[in-house]
C-alpha positions as CSV (number, residue, x, y, z in Angstrom):
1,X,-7.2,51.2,-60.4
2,X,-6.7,49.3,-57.0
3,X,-9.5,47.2,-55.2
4,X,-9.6,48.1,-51.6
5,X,-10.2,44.4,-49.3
6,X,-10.5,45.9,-45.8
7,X,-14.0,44.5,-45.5
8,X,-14.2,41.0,-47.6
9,X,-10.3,40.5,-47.1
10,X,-9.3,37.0,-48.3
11,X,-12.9,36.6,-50.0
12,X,-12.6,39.0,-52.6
13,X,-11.8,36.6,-54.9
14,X,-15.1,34.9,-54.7
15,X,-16.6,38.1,-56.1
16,X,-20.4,38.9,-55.8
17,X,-21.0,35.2,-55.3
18,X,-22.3,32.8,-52.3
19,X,-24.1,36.1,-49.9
20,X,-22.6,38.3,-47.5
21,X,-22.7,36.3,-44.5
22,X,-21.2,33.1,-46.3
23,X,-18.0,35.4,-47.5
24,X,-17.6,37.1,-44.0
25,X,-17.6,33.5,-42.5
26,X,-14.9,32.3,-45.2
27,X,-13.0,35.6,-44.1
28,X,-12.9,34.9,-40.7
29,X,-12.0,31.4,-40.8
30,X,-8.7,31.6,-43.3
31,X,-7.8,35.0,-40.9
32,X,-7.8,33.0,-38.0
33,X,-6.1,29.9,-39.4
34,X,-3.2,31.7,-41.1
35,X,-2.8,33.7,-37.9
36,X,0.3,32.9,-35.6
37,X,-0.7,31.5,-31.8
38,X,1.0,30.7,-28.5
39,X,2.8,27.6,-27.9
40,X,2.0,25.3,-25.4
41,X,5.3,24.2,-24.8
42,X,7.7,26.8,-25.1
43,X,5.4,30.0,-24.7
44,X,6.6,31.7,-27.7
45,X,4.2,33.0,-30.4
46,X,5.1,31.1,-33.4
47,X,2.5,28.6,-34.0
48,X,1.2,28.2,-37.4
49,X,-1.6,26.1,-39.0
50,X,0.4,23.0,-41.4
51,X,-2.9,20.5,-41.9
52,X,-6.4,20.4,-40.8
53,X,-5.9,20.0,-36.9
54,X,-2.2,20.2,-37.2
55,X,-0.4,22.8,-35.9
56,X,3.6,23.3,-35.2
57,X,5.6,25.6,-33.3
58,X,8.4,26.8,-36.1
59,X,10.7,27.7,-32.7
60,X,10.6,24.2,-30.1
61,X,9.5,22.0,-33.6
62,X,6.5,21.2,-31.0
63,X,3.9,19.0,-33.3
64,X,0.5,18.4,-31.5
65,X,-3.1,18.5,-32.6
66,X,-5.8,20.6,-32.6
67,X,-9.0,22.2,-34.2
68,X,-9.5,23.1,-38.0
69,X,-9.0,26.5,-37.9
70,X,-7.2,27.5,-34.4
71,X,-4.9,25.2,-32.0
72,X,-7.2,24.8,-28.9
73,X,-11.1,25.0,-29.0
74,X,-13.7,25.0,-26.5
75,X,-14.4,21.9,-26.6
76,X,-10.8,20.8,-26.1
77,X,-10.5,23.5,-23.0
78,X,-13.5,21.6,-21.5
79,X,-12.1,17.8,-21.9
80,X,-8.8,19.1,-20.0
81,X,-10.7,20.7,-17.5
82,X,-12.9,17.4,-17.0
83,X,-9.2,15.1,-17.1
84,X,-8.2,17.3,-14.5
85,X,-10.3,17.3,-12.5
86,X,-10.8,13.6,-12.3
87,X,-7.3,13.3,-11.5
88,X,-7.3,14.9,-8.7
């Protein structure tokens, strides 16, 4: 007999444990760090998660920094936006 894991996904393995919302969080957050992103240097989607904050593009070998669980977050977007516009 074969489990089906379209809803819990990567938490089945936790079981009937920790609630519903805790396992749909858990979900969420290994789907989005396992995903594949944009680079920011070369454009091409082949960005994948290495470290906690690291992130490398397996095409350009570009190695930069970023949040836990995807390469750019808000608060990130909004620092740029405030160096920028200083600069100018």
């Amino acid at each position: 007999m074969t489990t089906k894991t379209k809803k819990v996904g990567s938490s089945r393995r936790l079981g009937a444990r920790y609630g519903v919302s805790v396992r749909k969080r858990l979900a969420q957050a290994e789907f989005q760090s396992k995903s594949l992103y944009e680079c920011p240097r070369c454009g091409q989607r082949k960005v994948q998660r290495i470290s906690v904050g690291l992130w490398v593009c397996s095409k350009c070998e570009h190695t930069f920094a970023g949040g836990a669980y995807v390469p750019s977050t808000k608060l990130g977007e909004m620092a740029k936006r405030a160096v920028r516009g200083v600069q100018e």
